[in-house]
N, C-alpha and C positions, 0 to 999 in steps of 0.2 A: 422640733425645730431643727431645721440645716439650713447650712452654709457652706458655700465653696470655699478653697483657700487663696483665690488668685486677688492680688493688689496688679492696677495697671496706670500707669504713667504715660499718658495718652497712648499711643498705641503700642507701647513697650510695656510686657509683662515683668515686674518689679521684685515681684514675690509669689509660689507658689502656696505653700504651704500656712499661710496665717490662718490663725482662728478667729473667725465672726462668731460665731456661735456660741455660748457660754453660762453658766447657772451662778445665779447669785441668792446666797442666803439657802440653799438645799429645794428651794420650793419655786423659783421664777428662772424663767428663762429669758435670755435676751441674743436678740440677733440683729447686726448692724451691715448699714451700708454707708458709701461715704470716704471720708477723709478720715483715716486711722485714729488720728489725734483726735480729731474733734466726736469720734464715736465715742471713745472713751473716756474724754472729758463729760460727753454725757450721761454714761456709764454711771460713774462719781458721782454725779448729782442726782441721777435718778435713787442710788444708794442714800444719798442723805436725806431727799424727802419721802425714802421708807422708812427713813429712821422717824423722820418728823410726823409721819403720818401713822405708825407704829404697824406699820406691814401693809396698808391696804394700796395695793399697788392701781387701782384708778385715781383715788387721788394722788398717788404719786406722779403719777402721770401726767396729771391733770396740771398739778404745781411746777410740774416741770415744763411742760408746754408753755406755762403763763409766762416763766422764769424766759423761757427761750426766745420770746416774742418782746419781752422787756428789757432784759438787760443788753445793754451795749455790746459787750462782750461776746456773749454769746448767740447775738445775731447772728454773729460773722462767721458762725460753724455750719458746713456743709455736712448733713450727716442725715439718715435714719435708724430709726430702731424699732425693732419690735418684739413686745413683752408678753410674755405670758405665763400665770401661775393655772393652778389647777380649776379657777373657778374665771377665768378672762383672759381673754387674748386681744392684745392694742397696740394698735403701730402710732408713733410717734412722731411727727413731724418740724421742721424748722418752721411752718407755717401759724403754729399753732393747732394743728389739728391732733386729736386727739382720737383714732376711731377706734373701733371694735366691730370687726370684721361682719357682717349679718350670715356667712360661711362658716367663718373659721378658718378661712383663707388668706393667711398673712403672705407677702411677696413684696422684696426690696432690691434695688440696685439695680446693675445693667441686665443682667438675667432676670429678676424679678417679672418681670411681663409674660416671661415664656413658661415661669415657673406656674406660674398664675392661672395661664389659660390653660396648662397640663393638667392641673388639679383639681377645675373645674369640672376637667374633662370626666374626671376619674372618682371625684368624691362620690358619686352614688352607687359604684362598682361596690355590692356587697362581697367580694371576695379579696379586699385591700384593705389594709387598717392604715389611718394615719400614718408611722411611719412608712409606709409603703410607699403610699402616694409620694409624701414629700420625697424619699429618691429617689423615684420614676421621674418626678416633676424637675429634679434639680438636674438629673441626666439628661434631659430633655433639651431645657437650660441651655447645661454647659457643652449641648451636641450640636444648639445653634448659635450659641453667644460669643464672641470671639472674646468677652472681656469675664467669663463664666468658665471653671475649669474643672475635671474632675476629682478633685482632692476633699473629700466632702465631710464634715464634721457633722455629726448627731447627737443633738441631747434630747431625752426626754423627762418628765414629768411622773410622777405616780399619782392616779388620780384618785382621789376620798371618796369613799364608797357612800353615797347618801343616806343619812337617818332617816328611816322612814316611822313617817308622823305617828302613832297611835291614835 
């Protein structure tokens, strides 16, 4: 997963250097778009219904979407995220939506679109691994996005090697 570092105040760049991008718990990835505060208020919450959920991050998902669409409060948050441990990747919305990419192709914010149609472009290029893509994609991005910058954060994931059945 990456993220740029740029926050923008309509068309004033505010911040370069923030991090969207981020790991929680050694095993989940999260990346946001949105209103700082309200990312990270979701952040929190997304943390306590793993606790509640005792790690299975669709249902945390899930309870948090429901949470988002329900409480008063957290109506009024402008925000996206997108999660992913080693076995699902889910973007999260203030809508309530809950999806899981049919790709693998997660993309949020004002770059998000450009990021998007880069990746597509490129996910069958057998000579690109995931991280590849994602920073060709986010260069891409932030070489069209006026609100996209190149200061880019990367995390990734170790993936578990599957048990195979006897």
């Amino acid at each position: 997963m990456i993220g740029d570092g740029q926050v923008s105040r309509g068309p004033t760049i505010v911040k370069g250097n923030t991090i969207k991008v981020r790991k929680l718990r050694n095993d989940i990835l999260v990346g946001m778009a949105g209103a700082v505060g309200d990312c990270l208020t979701l952040i929190e919450r997304l943390e306590r219904h793993l606790d509640e959920t005792s790690g299975n991050l669709t249902r945390a998902c899930v309870a948090l979407a429901k949470a988002w669409r329900t409480e008063k409060y957290l109506r009024q948050l402008d925000a996206m995220i997108c999660v992913a441990d080693p076995t699902v990747s889910l973007m999260v919305s203030g809508n309530g939506d809950v999806i899981e990419p049919q790709d693998g192709i997660m993309a949020v914010g004002s770059g998000g679109t450009y990021a998007y149609a880069c990746a597509k472009g490129l996910i069958d290029l057998e000579n690109m691994d995931a991280e590849q893509i994602a920073r060709k994609s986010m260069t891409v991005a932030a070489d069209i996005c006026v609100y996209t910058n190149h200061n880019f954060v990367q995390e990734t994931l170790e993936t578990k090697p599957k048990i195979a059945e006897e």
